[in-house]
VODREN-983977 format. One record per residue (C-alpha): residue number from 1; x, y, z; residue in three letters; chain. Coordinates in steps of 0.2 Angstrom, whole numbers, padded with zeros to 4 digits, m for minus. Layout:
! residues N
 pos    xx    yy    zz code unit
 NUM     X     Y     Z  Ala    A
...
! end
This chain:
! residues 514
 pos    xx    yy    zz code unit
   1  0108  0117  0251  Unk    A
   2  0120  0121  0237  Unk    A
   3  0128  0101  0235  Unk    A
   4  0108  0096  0237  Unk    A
   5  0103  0107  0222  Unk    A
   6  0117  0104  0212  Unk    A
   7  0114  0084  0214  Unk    A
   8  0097  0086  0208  Unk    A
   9  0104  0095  0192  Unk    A
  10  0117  0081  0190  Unk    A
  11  0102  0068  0190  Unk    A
  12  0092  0080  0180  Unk    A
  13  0103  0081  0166  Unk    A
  14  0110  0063  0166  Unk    A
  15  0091  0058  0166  Unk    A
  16  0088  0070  0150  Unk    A
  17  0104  0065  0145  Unk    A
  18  0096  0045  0146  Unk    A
  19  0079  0048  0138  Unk    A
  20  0087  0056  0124  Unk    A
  21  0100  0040  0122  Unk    A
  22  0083  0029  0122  Unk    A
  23  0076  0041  0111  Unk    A
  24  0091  0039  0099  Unk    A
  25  0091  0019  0100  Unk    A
  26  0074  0018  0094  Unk    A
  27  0075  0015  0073  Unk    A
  28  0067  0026  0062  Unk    A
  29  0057  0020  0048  Unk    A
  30  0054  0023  0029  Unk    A
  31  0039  0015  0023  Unk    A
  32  0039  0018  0002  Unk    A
  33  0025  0015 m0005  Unk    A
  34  0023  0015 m0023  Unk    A
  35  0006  0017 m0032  Unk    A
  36  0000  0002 m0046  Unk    A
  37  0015 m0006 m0046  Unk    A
  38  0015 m0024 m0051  Unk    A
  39  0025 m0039 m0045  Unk    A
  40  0035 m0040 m0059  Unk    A
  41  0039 m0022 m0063  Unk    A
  42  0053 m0022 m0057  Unk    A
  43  0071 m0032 m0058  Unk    A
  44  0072 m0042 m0043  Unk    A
  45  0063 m0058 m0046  Unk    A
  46  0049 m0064 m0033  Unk    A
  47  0051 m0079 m0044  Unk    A
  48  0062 m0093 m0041  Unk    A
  49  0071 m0089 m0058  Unk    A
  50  0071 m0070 m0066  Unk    A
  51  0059 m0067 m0079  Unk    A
  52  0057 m0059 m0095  Unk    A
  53  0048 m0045 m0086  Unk    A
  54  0063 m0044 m0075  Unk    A
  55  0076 m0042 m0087  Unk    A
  56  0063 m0026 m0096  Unk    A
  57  0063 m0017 m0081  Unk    A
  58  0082 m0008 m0072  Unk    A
  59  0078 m0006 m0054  Unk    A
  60  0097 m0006 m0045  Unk    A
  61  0092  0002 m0029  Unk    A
  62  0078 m0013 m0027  Unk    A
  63  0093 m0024 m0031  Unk    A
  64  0102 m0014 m0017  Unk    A
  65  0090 m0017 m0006  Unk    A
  66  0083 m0033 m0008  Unk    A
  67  0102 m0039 m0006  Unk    A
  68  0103 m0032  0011  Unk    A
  69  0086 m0037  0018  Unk    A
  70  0073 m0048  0014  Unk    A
  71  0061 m0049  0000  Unk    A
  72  0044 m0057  0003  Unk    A
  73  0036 m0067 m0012  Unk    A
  74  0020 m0068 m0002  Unk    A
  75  0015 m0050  0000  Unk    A
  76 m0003 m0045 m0002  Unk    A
  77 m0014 m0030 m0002  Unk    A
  78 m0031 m0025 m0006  Unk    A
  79 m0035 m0024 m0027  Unk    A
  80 m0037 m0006 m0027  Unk    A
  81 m0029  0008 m0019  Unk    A
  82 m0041  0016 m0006  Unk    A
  83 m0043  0001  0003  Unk    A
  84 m0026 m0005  0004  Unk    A
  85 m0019  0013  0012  Unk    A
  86 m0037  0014  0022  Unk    A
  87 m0030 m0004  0030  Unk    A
  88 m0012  0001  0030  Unk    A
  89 m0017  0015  0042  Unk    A
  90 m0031  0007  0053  Unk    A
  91 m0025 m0011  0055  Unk    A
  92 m0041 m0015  0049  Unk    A
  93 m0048 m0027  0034  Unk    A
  94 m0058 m0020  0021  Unk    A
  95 m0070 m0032  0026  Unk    A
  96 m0073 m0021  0041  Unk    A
  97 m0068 m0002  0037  Unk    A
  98 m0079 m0005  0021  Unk    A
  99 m0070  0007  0010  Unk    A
 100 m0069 m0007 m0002  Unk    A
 101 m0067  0005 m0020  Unk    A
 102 m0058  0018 m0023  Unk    A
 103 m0061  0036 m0014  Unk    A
 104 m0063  0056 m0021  Unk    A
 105 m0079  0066 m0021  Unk    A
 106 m0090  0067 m0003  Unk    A
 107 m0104  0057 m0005  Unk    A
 108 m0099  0052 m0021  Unk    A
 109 m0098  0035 m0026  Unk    A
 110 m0085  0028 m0041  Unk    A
 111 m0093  0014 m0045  Unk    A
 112 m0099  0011 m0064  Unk    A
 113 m0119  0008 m0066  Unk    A
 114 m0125 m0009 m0066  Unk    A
 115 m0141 m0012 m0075  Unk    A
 116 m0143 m0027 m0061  Unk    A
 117 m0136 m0025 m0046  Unk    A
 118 m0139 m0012 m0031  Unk    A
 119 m0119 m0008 m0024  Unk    A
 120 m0120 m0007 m0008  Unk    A
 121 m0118  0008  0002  Unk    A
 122 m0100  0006  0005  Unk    A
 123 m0089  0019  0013  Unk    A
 124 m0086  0030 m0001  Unk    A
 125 m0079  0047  0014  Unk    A
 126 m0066  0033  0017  Unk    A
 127 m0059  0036  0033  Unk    A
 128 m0058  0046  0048  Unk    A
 129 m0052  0047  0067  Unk    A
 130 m0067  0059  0071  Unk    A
 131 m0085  0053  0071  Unk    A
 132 m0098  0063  0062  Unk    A
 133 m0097  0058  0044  Unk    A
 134 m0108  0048  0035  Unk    A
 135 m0102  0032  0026  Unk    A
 136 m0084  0033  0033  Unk    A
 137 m0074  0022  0045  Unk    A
 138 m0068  0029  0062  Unk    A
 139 m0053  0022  0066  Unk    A
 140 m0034  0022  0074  Unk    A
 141 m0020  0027  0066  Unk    A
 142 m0002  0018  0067  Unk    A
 143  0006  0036  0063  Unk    A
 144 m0002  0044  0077  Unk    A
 145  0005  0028  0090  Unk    A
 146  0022  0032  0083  Unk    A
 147  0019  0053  0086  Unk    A
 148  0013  0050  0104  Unk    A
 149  0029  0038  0108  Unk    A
 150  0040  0053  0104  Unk    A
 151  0043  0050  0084  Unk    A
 152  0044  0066  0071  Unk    A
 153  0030  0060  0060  Unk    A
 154  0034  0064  0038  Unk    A
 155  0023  0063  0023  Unk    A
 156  0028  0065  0006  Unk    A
 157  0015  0062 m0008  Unk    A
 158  0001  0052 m0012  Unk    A
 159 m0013  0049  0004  Unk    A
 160 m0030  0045 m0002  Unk    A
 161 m0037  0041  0014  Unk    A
 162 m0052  0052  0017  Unk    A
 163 m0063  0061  0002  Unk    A
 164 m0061  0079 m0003  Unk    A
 165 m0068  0092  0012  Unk    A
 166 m0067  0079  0026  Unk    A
 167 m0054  0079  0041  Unk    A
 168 m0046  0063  0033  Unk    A
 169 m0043  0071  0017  Unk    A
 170 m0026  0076  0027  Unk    A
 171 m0013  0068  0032  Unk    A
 172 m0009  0081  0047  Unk    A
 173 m0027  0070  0053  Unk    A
 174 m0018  0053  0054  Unk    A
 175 m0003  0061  0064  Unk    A
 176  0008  0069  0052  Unk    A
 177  0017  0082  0056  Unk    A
 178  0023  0087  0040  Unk    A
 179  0016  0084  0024  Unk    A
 180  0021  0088  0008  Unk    A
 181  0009  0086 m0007  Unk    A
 182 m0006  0074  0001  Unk    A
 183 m0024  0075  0000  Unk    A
 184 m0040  0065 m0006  Unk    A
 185 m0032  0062 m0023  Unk    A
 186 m0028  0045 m0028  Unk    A
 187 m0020  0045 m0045  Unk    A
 188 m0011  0064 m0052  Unk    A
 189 m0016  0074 m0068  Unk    A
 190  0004  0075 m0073  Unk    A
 191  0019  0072 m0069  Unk    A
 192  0027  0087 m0078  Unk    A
 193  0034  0102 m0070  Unk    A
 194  0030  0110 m0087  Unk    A
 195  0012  0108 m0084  Unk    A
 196  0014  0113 m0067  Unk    A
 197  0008  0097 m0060  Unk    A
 198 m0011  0101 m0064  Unk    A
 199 m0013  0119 m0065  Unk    A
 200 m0015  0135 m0078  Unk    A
 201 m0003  0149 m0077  Unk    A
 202 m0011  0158 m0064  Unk    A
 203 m0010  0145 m0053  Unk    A
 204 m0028  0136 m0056  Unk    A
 205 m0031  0119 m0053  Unk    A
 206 m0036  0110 m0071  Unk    A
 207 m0040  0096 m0064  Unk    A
 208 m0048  0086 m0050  Unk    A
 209 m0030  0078 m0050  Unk    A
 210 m0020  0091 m0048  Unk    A
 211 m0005  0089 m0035  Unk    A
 212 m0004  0104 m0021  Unk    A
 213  0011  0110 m0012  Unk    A
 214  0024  0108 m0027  Unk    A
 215  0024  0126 m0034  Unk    A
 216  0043  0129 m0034  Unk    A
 217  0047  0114 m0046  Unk    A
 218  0035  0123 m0059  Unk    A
 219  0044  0124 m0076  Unk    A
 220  0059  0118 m0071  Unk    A
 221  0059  0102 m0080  Unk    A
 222  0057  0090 m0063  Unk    A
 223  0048  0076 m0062  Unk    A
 224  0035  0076 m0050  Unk    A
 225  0044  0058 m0042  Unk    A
 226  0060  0068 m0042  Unk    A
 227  0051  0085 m0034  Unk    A
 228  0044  0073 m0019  Unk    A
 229  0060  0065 m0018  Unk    A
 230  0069  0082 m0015  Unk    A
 231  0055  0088 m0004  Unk    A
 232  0059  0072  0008  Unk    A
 233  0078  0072  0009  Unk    A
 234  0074  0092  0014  Unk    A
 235  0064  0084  0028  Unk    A
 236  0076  0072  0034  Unk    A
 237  0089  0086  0038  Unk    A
 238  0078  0096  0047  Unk    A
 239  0071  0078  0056  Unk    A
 240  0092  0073  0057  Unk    A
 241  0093  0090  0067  Unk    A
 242  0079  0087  0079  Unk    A
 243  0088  0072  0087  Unk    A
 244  0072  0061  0090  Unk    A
 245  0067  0045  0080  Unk    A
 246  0059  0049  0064  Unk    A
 247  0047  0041  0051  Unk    A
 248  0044  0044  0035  Unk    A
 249  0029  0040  0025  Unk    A
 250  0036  0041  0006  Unk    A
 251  0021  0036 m0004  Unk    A
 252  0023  0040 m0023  Unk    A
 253  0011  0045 m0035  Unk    A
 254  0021  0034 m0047  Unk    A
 255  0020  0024 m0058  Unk    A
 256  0000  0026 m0057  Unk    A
 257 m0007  0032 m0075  Unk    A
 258 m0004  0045 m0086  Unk    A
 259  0011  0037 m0091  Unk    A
 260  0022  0051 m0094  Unk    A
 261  0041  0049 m0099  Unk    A
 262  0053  0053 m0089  Unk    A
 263  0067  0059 m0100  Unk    A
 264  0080  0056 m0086  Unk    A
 265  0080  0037 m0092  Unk    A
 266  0065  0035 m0109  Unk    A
 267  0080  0036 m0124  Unk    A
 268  0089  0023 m0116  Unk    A
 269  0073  0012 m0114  Unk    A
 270  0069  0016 m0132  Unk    A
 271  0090  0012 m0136  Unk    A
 272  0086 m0005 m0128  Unk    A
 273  0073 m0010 m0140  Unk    A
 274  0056 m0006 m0131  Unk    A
 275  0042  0000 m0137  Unk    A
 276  0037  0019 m0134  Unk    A
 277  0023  0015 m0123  Unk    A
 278  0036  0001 m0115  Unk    A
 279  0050  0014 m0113  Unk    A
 280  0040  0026 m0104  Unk    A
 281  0031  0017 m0093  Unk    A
 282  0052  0009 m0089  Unk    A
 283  0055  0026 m0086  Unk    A
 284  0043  0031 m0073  Unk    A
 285  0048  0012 m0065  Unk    A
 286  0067  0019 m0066  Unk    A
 287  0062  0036 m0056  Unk    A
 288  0054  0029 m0043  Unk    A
 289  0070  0017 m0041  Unk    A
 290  0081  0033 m0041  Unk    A
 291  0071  0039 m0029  Unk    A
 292  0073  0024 m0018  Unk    A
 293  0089  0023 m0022  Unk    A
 294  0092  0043 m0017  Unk    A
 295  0085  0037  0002  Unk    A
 296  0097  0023  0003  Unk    A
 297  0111  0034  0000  Unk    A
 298  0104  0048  0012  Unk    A
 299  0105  0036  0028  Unk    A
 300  0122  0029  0022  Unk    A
 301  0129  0046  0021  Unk    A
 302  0121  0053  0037  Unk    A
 303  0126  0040  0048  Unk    A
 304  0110  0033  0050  Unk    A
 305  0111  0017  0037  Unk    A
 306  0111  0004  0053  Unk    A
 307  0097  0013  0064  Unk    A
 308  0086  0015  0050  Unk    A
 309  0072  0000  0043  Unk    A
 310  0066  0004  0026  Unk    A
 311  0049 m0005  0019  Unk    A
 312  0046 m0005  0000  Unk    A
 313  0028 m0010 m0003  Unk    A
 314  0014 m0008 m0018  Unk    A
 315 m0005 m0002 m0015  Unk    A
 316 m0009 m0016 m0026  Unk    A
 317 m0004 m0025 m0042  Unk    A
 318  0000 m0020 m0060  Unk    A
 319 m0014 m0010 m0072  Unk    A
 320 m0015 m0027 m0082  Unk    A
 321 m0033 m0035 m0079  Unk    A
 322 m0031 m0051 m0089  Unk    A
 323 m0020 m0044 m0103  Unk    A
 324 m0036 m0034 m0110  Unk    A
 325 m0037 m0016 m0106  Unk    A
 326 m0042  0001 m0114  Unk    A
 327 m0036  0003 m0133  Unk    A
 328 m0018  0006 m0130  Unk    A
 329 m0017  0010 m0111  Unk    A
 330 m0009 m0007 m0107  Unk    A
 331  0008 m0004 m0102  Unk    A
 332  0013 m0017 m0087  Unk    A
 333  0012 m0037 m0087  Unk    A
 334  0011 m0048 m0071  Unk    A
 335  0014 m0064 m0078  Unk    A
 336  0016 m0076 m0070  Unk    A
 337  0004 m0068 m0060  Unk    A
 338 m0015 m0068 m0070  Unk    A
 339 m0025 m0051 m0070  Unk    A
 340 m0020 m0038 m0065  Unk    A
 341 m0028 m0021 m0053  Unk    A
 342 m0045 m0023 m0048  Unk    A
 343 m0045 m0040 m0052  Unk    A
 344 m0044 m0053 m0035  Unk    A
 345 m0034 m0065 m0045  Unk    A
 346 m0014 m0065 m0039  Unk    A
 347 m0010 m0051 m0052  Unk    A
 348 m0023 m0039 m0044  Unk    A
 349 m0017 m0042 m0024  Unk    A
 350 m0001 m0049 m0024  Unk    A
 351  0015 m0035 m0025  Unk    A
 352  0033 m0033 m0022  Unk    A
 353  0038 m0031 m0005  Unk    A
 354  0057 m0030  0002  Unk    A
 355  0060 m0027  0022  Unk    A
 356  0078 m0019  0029  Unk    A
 357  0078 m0019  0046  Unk    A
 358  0098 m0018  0052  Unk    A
 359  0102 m0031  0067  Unk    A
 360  0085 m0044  0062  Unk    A
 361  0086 m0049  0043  Unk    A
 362  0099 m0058  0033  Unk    A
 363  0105 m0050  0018  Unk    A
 364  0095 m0058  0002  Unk    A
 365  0083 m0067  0011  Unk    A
 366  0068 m0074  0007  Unk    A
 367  0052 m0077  0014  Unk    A
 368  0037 m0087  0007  Unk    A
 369  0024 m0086  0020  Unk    A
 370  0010 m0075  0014  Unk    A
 371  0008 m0056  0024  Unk    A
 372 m0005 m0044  0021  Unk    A
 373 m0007 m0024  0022  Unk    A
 374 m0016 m0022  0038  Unk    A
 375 m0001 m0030  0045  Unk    A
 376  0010 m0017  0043  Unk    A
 377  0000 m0007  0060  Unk    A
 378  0006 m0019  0069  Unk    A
 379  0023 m0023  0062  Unk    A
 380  0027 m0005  0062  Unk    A
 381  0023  0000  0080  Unk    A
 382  0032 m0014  0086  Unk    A
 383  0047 m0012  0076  Unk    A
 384  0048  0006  0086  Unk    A
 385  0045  0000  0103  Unk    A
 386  0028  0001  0108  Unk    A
 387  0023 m0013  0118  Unk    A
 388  0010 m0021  0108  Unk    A
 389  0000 m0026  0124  Unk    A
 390  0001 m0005  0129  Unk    A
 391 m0006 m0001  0113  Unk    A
 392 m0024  0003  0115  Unk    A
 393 m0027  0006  0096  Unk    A
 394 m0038  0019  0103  Unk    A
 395 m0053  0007  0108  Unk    A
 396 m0053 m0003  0090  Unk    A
 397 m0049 m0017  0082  Unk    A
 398 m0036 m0023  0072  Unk    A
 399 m0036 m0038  0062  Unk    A
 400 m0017 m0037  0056  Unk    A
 401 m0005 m0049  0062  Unk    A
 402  0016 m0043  0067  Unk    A
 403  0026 m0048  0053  Unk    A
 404  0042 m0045  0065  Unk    A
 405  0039 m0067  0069  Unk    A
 406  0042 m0071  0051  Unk    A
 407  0061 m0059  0049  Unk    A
 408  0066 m0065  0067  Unk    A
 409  0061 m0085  0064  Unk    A
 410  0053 m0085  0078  Unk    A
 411  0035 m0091  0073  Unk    A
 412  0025 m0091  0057  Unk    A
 413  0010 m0081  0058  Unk    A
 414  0002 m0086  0042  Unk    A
 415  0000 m0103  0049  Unk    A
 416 m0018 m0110  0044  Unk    A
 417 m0021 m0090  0043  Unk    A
 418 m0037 m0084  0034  Unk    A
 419 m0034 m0069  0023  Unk    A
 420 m0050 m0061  0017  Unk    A
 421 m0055 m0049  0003  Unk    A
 422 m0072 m0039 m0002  Unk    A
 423 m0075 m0030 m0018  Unk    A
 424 m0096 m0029 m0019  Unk    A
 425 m0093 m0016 m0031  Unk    A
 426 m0091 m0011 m0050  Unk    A
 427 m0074 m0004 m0055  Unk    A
 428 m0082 m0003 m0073  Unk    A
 429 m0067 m0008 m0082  Unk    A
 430 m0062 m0023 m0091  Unk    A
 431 m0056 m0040 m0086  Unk    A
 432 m0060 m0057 m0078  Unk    A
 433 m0072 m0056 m0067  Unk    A
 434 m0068 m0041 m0059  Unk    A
 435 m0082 m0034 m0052  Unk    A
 436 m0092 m0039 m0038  Unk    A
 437 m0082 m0052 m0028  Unk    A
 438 m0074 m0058 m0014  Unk    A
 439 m0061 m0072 m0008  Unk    A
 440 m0052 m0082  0006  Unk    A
 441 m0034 m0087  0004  Unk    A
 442 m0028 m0101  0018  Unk    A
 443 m0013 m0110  0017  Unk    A
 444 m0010 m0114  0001  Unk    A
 445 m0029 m0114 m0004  Unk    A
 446 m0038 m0100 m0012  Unk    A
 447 m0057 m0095 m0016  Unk    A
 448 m0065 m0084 m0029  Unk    A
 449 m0084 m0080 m0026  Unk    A
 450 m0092 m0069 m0038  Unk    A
 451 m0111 m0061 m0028  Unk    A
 452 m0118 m0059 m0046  Unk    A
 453 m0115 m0076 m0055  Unk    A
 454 m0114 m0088 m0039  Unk    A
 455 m0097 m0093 m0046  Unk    A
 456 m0083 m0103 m0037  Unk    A
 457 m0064 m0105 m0042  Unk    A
 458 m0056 m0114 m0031  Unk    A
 459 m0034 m0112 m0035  Unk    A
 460 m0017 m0122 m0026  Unk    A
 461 m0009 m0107 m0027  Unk    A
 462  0008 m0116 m0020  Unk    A
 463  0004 m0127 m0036  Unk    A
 464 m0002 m0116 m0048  Unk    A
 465  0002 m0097 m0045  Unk    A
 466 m0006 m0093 m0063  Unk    A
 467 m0024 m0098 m0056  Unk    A
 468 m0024 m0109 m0073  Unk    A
 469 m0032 m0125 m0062  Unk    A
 470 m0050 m0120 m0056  Unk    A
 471 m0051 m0137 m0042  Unk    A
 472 m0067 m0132 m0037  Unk    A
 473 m0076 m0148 m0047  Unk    A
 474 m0063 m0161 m0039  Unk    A
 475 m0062 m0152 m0022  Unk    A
 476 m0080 m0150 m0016  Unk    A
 477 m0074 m0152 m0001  Unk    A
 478 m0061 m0138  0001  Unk    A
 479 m0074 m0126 m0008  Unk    A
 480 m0086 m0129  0006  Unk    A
 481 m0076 m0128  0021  Unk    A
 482 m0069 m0109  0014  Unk    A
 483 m0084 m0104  0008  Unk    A
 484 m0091 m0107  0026  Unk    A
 485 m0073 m0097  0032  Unk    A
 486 m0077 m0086  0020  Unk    A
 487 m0094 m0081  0026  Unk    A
 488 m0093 m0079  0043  Unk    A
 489 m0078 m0069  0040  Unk    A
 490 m0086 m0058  0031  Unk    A
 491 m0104 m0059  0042  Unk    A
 492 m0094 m0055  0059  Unk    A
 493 m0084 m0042  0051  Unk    A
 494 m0101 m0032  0046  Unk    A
 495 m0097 m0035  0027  Unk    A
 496 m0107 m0026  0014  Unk    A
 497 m0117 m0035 m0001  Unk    A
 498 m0123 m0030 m0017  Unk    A
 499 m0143 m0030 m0021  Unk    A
 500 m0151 m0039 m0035  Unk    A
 501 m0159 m0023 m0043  Unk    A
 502 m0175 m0034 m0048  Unk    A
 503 m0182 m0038 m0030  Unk    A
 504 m0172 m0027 m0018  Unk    A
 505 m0163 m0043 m0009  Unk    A
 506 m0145 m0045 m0005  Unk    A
 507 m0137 m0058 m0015  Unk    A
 508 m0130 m0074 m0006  Unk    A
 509 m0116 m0075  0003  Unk    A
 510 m0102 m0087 m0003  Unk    A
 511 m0108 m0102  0009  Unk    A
 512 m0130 m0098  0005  Unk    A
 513 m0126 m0106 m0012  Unk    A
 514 m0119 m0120 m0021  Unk    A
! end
């Protein structure tokens, strides 16, 4: 009995022994997310040639990274951030989750009044994994496949998923098993320890804004960027000790308004000649870089440099809606981008994107096919392993497409793919057009419907990336065939409409009107 016995320990151990080498194989994953950055914040060019922007803005670790993966020029997410992480998490187009502005209060809308138009009644809870709420979307959660396939889940910062006092207000909801300083709020009172991130001296919240979970850095001069950066590297020990894949969620509440300096870097932004305004928003731009830049040398120092993909990704573009904005508030450009936030012209959707995944890409590469957030679910879980035919996605649907095709040259998803956008509502700040419209990007074409104004822009955007050329006189055609793309999409995707005020009807869908 006792060579039996000590046979079935051998195997025993040597199988433990197998699934925790297995374990080990598998990459772990950073996904940083940055909040309102534009495409050219930053100086790594998504331009064939660098910009002025460019050379204003000193982001090294970006420059480290893009050299040793690759950057996409292509990248696009919704124009506001609610809808951008809610399709991020689900795998699911805004068309379809229908969180399509930006989330807080429960069962509070944001949108401005409209003397005109009825907005419709959009999810406003955001989303959830649980049914029961009104106005939300129930859907899966890539973070909670990645927990259930044996991944330590983290979550550092900015979630603005689910409204205030609902069960997706929290990130432990989507599968997190840590999370440091997440919750329904989607932008932060301060960024300064000395105002203790939002709150009095006794400890109460002075604004709706206010950033939870940072009470040691108070009055001691950090940064909130750098607070959350120190908060994950303290994770990645412990995660480093548990020996079992890890992904981490670093989702800054940077650079997103107010646009407080960061006296790490604002004199030597002011040395360089900017303006004030200029030199802080550089410095909030430099932070998050450090902070970057801090991860990259984390993995390289724990041994974890080749095992580890790293995403970098923006929630949508720059505050810079058609270079008009409040009274001194503008602080970012996206040209040659036009608009910006808010807006579903290139400077509103399209954002800075670089992909390191050791063993797949090329260092500096490139690629100039068109991706879009929802594909991230997918990209994401199969990057870790989980068979993408397994993965049940909890019963629901996902409309994102793996990007995996487009770093390993193996296919080009994008091919004659429709992406689709819906904004039925009034953001009720000001820029072209900004309100109350939707659009349709295939290949190289792309179509701006406005509900209110029955208005068409038709763009080459291969041709003319600063939407300059409206071709929807000369190409009647091409209108057409995408308006009639367009509105099915957004008909079999159960889209919401806006009202006309004055008899109660939905207004037109992009292919009901010439």
């Amino acid at each position: 009995m006792k060579p039996i016995a000590l046979t079935m320990t051998i195997a025993a151990t040597s199988l433990a022994a197998n699934m925790h080498a297995a374990q080990q194989q598998r990459p772990n994953i950073i996904l940083f997310m940055v909040d309102d950055m534009g495409w050219q914040d930053t100086s790594v060019p998504f331009t064939d040639t660098p910009t002025p922007y460019n050379r204003m803005f000193q982001t090294p670790a970006m420059e480290r990274l893009a050299a040793s993966g690759m950057k996409f020029t292509q990248a696009y997410a919704c124009a506001i951030s609610s809808p951008s992480r809610c399709s991020l998490f689900t795998g699911v187009n805004a068309a379809r989750h229908g969180v399509t502005n930006w989330t807080l209060l429960r069962d509070q809308t944001t949108d401005e009044p409209c003397d005109s138009i009825i907005i419709p009644d959009w999810n406003y809870n955001g989303i959830q994994r649980v049914p029961g709420i009104n106005n939300t979307f129930v859907g899966p959660s890539f973070v909670q496949e990645l927990k259930d396939s044996g991944y330590h889940t983290i979550h550092v910062g900015k979630a603005h998923l689910g409204a205030f006092d609902t069960p997706g207000e929290n990130p432990h909801h989507w599968g997190f098993e840590v999370n440091v300083a997440g919750s329904a709020i989607g932008g932060l009172a301060t960024y300064l320890s000395e105002r203790r991130y939002g709150h009095d001296e006794d400890g109460n919240p002075t604004s709706r804004f206010a950033v939870e979970g940072l009470e040691k850095y108070w009055n001691t001069g950090t940064f909130i960027t750098e607070a959350l950066t120190q908060e994950a590297i303290s994770e990645l020990d412990r995660a480093k000790r548990y020996g079992q894949p890890w992904f981490l969620y670093m989702a800054h509440y940077a650079v997103h308004v107010p646009i407080d300096r960061d006296t790490r870097f604002y004199q030597k932004h002011l040395d360089r000649g900017l303006s004030p305004r200029e030199a802080a928003y550089a410095s909030l731009v430099e932070g998050m870089d450090k902070s970057l830049g801090d991860l990259l040398d984390w993995v390289e120092k724990n041994g974890e440099a080749d095992n580890t993909i790293i995403i970098f990704m923006s929630d949508n573009g720059g505050l810079a809606a058609g270079g008009q904005w409040r009274d001194g508030d503008l602080h970012t450009q996206n040209s040659p981008l036009y608009s910006g936030k808010g807006s579903l012209h290139e400077g509103g959707i399209r954002v800075p994107m670089i992909v390191r995944w050791p063993g797949h890409t090329t260092p500096a590469a490139r690629c100039d096919n068109y991706v879009m957030i929802e594909d991230f679910y997918p990209t994401i879980t199969q990057m870790a392993g989980i068979d993408p035919d397994k993965s049940t996605h909890y019963g629901h649907r996902i409309d994102g497409r793996s990007f995996v095709p487009l770093i390993d040259g193996t296919g080009d998803p994008s091919a004659d793919r429709p992406l689709i956008w819906n904004f039925p509502n009034v953001w009720g700040l000001p820029g072209p057009a900004i309100d109350l419209n939707c659009a349709i990007r295939k290949n190289q074409w792309k179509l701006i419907y406005n509900y209110a104004t029955g208005r068409k822009q038709l763009y080459d955007i291969n041709a003319d990336i600063s939407e300059k050329n409206d071709l929807s006189a000369s190409r009647p055609d091409i209108v057409r065939t995408l308006s009639a793309e367009l509105g099915d999409s957004l008909r079999s995707a159960g889209a919401m409409r806006p009202l006309l005020k004055r008899t109660g009807k939905p207004l037109p869908w992009p292919d009901e009107t010439r």
